[in-house]
KOLSE-366208 format. One line per 4 residues: for each residue x negated, y, z negated of C-alpha. Coordinates in nm, 3 decimals. Layout:
REM residues N
X,Y,Z | ...;
//
This chain:
REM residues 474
0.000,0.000,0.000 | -0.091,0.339,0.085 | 0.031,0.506,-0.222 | -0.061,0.897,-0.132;
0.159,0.813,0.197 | 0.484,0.668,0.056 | 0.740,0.798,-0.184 | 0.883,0.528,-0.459;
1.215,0.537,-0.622 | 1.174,0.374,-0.965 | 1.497,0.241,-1.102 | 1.537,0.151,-1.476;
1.339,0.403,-1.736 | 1.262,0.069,-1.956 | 0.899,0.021,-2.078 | 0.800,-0.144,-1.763;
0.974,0.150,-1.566 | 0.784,0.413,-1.741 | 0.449,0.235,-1.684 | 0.536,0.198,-1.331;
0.638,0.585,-1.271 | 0.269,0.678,-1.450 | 0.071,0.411,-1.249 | 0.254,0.522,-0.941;
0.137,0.877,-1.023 | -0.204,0.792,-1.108 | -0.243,0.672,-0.746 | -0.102,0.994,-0.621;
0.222,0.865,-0.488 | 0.587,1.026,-0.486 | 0.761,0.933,-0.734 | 1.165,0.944,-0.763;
1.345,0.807,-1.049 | 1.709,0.679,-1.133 | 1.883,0.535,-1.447 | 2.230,0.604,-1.472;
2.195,0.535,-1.872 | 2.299,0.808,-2.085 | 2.042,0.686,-2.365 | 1.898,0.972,-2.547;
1.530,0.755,-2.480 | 1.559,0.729,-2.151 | 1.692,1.107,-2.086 | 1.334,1.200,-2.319;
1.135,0.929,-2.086 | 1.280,1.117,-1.759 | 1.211,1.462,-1.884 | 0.844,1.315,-1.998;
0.731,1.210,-1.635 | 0.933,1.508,-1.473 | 0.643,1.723,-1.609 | 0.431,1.501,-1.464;
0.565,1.561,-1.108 | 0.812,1.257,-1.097 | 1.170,1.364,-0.928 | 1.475,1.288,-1.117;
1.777,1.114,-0.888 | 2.079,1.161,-0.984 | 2.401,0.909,-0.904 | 2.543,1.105,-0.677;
2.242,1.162,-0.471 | 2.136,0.825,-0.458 | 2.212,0.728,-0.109 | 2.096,1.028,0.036;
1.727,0.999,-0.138 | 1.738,0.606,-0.074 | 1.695,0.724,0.294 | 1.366,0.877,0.179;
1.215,0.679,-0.031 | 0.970,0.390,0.116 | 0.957,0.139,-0.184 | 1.183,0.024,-0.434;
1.049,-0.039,-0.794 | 1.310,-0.220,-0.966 | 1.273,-0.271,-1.379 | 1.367,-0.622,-1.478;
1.725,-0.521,-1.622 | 1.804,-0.451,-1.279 | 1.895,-0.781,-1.116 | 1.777,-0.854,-0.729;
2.117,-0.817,-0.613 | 2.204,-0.479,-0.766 | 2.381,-0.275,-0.499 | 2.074,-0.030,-0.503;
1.845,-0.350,-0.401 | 2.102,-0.433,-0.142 | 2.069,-0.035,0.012 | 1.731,-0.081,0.012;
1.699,-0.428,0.204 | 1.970,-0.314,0.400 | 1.735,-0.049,0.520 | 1.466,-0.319,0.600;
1.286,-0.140,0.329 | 1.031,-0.327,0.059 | 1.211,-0.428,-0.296 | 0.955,-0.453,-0.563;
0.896,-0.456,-0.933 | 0.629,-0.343,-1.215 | 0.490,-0.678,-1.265 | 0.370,-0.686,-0.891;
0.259,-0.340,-0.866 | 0.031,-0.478,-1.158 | -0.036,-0.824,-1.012 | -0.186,-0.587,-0.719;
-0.399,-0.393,-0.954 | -0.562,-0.691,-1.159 | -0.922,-0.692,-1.142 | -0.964,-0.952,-1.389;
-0.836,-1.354,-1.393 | -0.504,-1.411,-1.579 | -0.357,-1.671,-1.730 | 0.051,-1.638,-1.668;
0.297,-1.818,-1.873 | 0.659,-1.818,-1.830 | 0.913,-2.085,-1.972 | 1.278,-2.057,-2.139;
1.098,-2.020,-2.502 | 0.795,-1.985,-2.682 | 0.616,-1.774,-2.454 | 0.530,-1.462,-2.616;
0.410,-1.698,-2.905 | 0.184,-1.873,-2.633 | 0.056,-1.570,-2.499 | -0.052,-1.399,-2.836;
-0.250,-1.722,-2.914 | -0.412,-1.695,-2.629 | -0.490,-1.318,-2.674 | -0.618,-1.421,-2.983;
-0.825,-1.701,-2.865 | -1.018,-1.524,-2.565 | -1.106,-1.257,-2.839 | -1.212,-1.497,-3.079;
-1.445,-1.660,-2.816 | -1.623,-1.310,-2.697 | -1.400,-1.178,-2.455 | -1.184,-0.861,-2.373;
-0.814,-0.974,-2.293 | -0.459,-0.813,-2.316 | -0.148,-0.979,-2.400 | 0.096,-0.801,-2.121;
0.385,-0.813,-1.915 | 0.715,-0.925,-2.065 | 0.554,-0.925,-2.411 | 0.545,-0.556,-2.416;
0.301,-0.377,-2.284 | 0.326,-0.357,-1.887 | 0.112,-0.521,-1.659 | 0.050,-0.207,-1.468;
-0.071,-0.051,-1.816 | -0.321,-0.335,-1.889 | -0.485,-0.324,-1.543 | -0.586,0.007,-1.557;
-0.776,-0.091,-1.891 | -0.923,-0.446,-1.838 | -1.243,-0.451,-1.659 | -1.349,-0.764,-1.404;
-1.530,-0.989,-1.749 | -1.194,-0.970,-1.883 | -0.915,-1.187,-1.892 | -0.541,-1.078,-1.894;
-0.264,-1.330,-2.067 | 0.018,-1.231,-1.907 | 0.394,-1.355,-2.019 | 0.691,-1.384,-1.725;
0.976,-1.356,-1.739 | 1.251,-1.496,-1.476 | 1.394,-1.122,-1.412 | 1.012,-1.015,-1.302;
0.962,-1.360,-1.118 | 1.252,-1.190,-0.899 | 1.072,-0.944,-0.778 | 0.671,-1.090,-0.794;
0.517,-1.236,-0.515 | 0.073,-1.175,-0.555 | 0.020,-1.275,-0.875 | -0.200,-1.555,-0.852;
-0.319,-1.682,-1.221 | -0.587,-1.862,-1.247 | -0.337,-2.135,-1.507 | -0.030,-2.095,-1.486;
0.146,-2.204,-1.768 | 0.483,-2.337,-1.763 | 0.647,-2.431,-2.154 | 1.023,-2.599,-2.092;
1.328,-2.525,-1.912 | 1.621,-2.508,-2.079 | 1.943,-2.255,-2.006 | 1.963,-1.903,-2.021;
2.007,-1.582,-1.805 | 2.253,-1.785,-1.615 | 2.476,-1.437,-1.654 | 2.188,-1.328,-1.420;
2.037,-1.622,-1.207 | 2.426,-1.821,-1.189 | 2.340,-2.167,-1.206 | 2.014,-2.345,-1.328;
1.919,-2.467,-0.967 | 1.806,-2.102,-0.964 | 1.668,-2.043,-1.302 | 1.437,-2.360,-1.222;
1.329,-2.205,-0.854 | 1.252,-1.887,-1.024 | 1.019,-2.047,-1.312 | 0.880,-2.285,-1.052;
0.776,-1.946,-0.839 | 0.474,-1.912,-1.103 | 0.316,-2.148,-0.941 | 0.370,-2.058,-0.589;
0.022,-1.827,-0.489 | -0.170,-2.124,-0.702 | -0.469,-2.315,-0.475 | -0.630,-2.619,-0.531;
-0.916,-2.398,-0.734 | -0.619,-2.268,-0.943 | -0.466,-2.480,-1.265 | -0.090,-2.549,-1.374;
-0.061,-2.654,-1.752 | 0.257,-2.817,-1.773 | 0.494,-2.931,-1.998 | 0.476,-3.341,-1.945;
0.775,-3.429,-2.196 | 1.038,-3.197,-2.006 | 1.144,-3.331,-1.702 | 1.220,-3.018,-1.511;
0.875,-2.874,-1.576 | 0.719,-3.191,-1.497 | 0.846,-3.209,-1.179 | 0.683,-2.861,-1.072;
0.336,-3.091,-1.020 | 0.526,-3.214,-0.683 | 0.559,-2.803,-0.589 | 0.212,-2.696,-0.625;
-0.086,-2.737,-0.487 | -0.275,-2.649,-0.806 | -0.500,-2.874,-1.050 | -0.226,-3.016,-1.255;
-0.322,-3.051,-1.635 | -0.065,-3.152,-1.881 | 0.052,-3.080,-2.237 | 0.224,-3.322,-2.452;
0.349,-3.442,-2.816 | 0.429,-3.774,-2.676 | 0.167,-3.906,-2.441 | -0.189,-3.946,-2.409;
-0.179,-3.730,-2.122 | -0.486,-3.541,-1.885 | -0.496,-3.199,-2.109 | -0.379,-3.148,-2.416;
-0.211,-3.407,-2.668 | -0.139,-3.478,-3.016 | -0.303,-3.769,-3.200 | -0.381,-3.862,-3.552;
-0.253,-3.541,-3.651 | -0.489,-3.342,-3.429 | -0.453,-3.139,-3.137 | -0.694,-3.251,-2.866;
-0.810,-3.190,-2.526 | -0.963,-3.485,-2.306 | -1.079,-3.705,-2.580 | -1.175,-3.420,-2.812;
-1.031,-3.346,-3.123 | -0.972,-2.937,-3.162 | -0.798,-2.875,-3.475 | -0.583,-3.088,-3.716;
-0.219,-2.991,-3.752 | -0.222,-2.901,-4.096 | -0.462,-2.647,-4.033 | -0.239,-2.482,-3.822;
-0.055,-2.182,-4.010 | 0.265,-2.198,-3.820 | 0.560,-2.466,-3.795 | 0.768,-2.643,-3.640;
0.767,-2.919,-3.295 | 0.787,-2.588,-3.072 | 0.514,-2.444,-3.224 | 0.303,-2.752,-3.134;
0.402,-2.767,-2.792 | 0.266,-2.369,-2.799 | -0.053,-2.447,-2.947 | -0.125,-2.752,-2.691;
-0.021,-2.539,-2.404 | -0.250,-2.216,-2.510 | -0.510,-2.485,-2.601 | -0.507,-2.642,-2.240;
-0.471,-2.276,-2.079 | -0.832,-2.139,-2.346 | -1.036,-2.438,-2.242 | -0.968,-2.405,-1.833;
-1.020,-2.082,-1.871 | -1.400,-2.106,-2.051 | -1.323,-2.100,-2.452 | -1.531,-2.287,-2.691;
-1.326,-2.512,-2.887 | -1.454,-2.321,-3.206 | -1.280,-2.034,-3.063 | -0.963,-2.234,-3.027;
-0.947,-2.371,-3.393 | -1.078,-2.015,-3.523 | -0.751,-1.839,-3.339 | -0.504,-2.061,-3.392;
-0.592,-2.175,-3.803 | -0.568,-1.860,-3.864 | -0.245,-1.711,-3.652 | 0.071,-1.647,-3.865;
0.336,-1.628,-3.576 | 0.493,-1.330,-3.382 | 0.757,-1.112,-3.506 | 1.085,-1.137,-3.499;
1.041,-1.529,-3.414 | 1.086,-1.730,-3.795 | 0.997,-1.440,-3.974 | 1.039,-1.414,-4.368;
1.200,-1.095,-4.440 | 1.217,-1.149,-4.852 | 1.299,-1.366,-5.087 | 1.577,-1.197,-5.355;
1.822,-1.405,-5.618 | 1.669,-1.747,-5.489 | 1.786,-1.666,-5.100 | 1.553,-1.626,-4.822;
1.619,-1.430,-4.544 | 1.478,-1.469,-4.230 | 1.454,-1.311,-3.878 | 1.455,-1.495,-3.592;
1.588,-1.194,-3.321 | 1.402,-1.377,-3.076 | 1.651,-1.675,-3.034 | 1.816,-1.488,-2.781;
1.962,-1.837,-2.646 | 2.085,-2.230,-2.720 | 1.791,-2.387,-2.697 | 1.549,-2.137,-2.895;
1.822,-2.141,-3.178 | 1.862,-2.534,-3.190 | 1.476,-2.522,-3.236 | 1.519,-2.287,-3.541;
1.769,-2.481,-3.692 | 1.587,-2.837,-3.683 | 1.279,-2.672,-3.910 | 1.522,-2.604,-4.150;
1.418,-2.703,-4.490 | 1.721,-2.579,-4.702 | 2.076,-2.511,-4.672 | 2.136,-2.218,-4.474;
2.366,-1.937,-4.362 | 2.350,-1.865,-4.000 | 2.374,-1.578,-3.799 | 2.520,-1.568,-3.451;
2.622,-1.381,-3.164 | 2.509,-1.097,-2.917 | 2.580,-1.076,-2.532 | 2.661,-1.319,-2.365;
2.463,-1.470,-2.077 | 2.653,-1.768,-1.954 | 2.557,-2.050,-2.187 | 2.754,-2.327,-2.329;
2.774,-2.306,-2.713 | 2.933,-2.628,-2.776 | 2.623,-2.826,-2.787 | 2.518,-2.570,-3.029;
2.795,-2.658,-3.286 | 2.714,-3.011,-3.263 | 2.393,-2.980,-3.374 | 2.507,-2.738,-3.650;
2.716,-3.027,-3.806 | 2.401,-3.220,-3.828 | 2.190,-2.931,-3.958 | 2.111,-2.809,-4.276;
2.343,-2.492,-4.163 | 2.656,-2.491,-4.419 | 2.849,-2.196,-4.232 | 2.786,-1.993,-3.925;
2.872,-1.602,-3.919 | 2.989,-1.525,-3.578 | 2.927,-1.117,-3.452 | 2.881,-0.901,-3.110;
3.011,-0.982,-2.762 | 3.065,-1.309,-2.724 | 3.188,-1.420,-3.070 | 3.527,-1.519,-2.970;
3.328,-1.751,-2.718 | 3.125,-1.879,-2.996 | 3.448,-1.941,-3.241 | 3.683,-2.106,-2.951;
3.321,-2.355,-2.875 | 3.314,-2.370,-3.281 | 3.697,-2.527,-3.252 | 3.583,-2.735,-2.961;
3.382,-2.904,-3.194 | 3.515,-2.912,-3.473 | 3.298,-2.658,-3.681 | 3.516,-2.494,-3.949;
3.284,-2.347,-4.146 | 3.294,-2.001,-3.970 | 3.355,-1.620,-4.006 | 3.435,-1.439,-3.736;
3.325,-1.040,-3.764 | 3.263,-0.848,-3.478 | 3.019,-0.514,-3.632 | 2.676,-0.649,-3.655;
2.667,-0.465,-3.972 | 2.936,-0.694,-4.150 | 2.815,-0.979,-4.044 | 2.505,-0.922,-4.193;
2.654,-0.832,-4.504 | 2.908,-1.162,-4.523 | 2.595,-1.360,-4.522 | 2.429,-1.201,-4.762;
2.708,-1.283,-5.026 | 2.792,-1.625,-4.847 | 2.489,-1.772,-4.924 | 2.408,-1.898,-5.243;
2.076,-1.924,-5.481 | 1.861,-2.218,-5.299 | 1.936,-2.103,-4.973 | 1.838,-1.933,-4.651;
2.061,-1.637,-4.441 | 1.883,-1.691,-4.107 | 1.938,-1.438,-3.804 | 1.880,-1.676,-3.470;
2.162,-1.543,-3.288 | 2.142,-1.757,-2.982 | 2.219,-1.458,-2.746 | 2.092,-1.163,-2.621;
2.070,-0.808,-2.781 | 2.203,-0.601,-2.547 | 2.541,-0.533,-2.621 | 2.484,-0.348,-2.928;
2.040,-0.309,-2.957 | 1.798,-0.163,-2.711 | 1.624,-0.499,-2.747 | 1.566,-0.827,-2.956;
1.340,-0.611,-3.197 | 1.565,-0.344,-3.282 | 1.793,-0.627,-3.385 | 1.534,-0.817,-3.600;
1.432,-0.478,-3.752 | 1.807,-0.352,-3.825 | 1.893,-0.697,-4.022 | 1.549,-0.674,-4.260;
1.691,-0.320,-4.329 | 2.000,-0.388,-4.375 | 1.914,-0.730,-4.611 | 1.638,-0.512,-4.832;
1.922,-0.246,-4.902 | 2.222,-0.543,-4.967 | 1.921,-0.742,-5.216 | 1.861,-0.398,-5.362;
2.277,-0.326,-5.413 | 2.343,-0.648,-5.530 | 2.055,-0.781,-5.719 | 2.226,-1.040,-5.882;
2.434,-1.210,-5.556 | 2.186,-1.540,-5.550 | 2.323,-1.574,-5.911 | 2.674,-1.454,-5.885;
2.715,-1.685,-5.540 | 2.551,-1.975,-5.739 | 2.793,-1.933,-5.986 | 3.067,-1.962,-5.735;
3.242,-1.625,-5.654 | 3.579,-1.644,-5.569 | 3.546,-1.394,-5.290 | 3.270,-1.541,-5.098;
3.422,-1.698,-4.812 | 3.415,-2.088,-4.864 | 3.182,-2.300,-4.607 | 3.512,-2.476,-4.453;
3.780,-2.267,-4.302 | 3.763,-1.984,-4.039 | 3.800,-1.655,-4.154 | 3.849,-1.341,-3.906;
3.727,-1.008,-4.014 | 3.736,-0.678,-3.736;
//
């Protein structure tokens, strides 16, 4: 591209919009921008880059300065088919995103991961080990800081771990890691993507720019991820609890790679099956990519997890409440729920993006969960899938707030109020984190109102809402 020559619209003031706009400048390009929010961050962002010579688009405008721009920059809220994509394409005119505007810039390797869960876990590891073993490296992309950011600041001895997403896979074509990582498939975004035949092609499209001098760490115990080795022509290496595998594996309570034995499990500092299966992948990725195993057992021994994923808020009148924002689907909440190691009150709901919750339910009558608080968007969804199956012990209250709050004095001394909502944050949070931060605030001031509720529930208030019948609260 021949920045100084062609104008860019940039669509979507998110993080990854922002970093695009001020790359985009940086080369001396044209820059237009459009979000049709009315968020008082985006209106500052806008202003912000304004000064810096961007043009703001309005709505009514939009077709006319379509016809002017070159290059579409979409931010991964916006989905490929938006009607602005379709103008664009329309036009015979290039649809791109912030992810490959930084896969362009990249003078450094990268190791990519994407998956349904786990990666920004996988990717901080690996972050973590790189540094331990000597090296410069970023943890970008999806994860938080833009990919367009971090290649303006990693020099060629460095090495980028980037996390993907399946929104930026829609719009990335050059990125060509040298591993590609690829955790588990399991369903979510299908609000977006519409069926899982697509959410599959779209994880799979990691792997696509990968040569036989490039690597694919896969996932060997889920099927769908094991059959990407027939899609590539990449050196396969595998990751598994299960097998014996080529790569990384579990045995006698060690995590090894190719007959050598890296670290022992109990040295690790977090828990949990899924937290294995992100160790042995960021293992597998750290020793393609050049780390002493040293380095490895140094990083991981001594990394606590990310937050927002499992994280301990406080401990007040024998409850512990944790944060798990990051469950922002099925599959990463069922993993929550089978570390469980007390009884526990859960809390669910958000936006909903197309998921089935009854297999959710099913597990929760085999879990240590003793009643689920249903909030946001889709909690009539969640209630009518809790009937389904036969889950009773429910309360339905819409205001993330209350729902909070009904936990807090639902659970008892001895047990956990967990936040692993199972859904996305969108319909009443900027994002997963503002979510996770709002409940810790909102459980420190309920502990500090109530100091006495572990003891009060223990004792068996008689307006605590009883773990077997459905309650509805607006």
């Amino acid at each position: 591209m021949l920045f100084s020559r062609q104008v860019f619209l940039v669509a979507g003031l998110s993080r990854s919009g922002v970093s695009a706009a001020e790359y985009l400048l940086s080369r001396g390009a044209a820059v237009c921008l459009y979000d049709d929010a009315e968020e008082r961050g985006v209106r500052e962002a806008m202003e912000a880059l304004e000064k810096k010579g961007c043009r703001i688009v309005h709505k009514e405008e939009l077709s006319e300065r379509a016809e002017e721009c070159d290059i579409l920059v979409l931010s991964p809220g916006i989905p490929i088919d938006h009607p602005l994509a379709r103008l664009f394409r329309g036009r015979r005119k290039r649809v791109t995103g912030e992810m490959e505007l930084g896969a362009l810039a990249l003078r450094c390797p990268a190791v990519a991961v994407t998956g349904t869960n786990g990666k920004t876990t996988t990717v901080t590891m690996l972050e973590r080990i790189f540094k331990a073993a000597g090296k410069e490296s970023l943890a970008c992309g999806n994860i938080g800081l833009p990919l367009t950011a971090a290649a303006q600041s990693l020099g060629e001895d460095a090495i980028a771990a980037v996390e993907v997403s399946s929104f930026q896979l829609e719009t990335l074509s050059s990125l060509r890691p040298h591993a590609a990582v690829v955790l588990n498939i399991a369903e979510d975004h299908l609000d977006r993507h519409y069926n899982m035949e697509n959410y599959i092609y779209l994880k799979r499209k990691l792997l696509k720019n990968c040569t036989e001098s490039e690597y694919a760490v896969l996932n060997y115990d889920d099927p769908a991820v094991r059959s990407f080795a027939e899609h590539t022509k990449a050196h396969v290496v595998w990751f598994s609890l299960k097998e014996r595998v080529k790569g990384a594996y579990l045995e006698d309570n060690a995590l090894c790679f190719e007959g050598e034995k890296v670290l022992l499990t109990d040295d690790l500092s977090v828990s949990g099956e899924h937290n294995l299966y992100n160790a042995l992948a960021a293992l597998a990725a750290a020793k393609l990519m050049g780390a002493e195993s040293g380095a490895v057992s140094k990083a991981l021994s001594s990394f606590k997890g990310v937050s927002h994923r499992l994280e301990r808020v406080l401990e007040a009148g024998g409850i512990i409440y944790i944060d798990d924002s990051k469950a922002t689907n099925v599959d990463s909440c069922l993993k929550a729920i089978g570390g469980l190691d007390r009884e526990t009150v859960l809390i669910l709901g958000g936006k909903d993006k197309g998921e089935r919750y009854e297999p959710l339910f099913a597990a929760l009558k085999r879990s240590r969960v003793v009643h689920a608080v249903l909030c946001g968007e889709n909690a009539f969804r969640l209630m009518n899938a809790a009937m389904e199956e036969g889950y009773t012990a429910v309360t339905l209250c819409r205001p993330f707030e209350v729902a909070v709050r009904v936990a807090c004095l639902t659970a008892r001394a001895g047990q956990s109020v967990l936040l692993s909502p199972a859904a996305a944050s969108f319909d009443a949070f900027r994002g997963f984190e503002e979510r996770g931060e709002k409940f810790a605030a909102l459980v420190k001031q309920i502990a500090c109102e109530l100091p006495a509720v572990g003891e009060s529930a223990a004792a068996g208030r008689s307006d605590v809402p009883a773990g077997g019948g459905a309650e509805g609260l607006e």
